[in-house]
N, C-alpha and C positions, 0 to 999 in steps of 0.2 A: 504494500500500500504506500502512495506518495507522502512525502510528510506534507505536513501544513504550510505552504506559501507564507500565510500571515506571520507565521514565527521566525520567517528566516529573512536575510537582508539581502541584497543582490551585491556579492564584491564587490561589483563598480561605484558601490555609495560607501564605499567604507575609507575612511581615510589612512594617505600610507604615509604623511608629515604634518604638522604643525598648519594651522588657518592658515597661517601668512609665512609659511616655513620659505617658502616659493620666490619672495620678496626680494627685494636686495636692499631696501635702505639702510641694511646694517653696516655693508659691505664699501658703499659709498654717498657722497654727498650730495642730497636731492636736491638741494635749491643750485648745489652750481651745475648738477646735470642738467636740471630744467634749462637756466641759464645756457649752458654750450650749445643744449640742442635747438633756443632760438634760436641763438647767433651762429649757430655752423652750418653750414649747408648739408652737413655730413647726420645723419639721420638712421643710419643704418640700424642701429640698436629698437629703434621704435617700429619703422618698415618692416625689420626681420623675425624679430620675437620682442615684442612690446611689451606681453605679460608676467613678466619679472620685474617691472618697473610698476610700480603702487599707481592705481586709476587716477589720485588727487593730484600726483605729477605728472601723467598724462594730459588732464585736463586743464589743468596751469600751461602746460605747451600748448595747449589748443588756444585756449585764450588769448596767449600773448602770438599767434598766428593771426587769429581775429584780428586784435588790435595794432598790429600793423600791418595787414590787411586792409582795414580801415585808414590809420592814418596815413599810408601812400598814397589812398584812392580821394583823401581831402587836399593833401598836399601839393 
């Protein structure tokens, strides 16, 4: 007889590290990566595998994309 579905958990939900093991803000410093990767043209870390890099400093890059985005298009 099968066992019970209900009692069991599918491996794929089971965690194999830490929430935020995956991270790297320990490793280095976000505000100057946020910083290099406005200013450098060189982008490859975000393009290639982005998700080692924490979403608040993703989306601090985006905005300052935006925003001068914006200010070359007033300028």
């Amino acid at each position: 007889m099968p066992s019970d579905p209900s009692n069991t958990e599918p491996s794929s939900r089971k965690p194999f590290i830490s929430r935020y093991g995956w991270l790297v803000p320990s490793q280095i410093d976000v505000n100057s990566f946020i910083e290099a990767a406005v200013t450098s043209p060189r982008l490859g870390v975000l393009n290639n595998n982005p998700f080692p890099i924490p979403s608040e400093a993703r989306v601090a890059i985006f905005r300052n994309f935006v925003m001068s985005d914006i200010m070359s298009r007033e300028g």
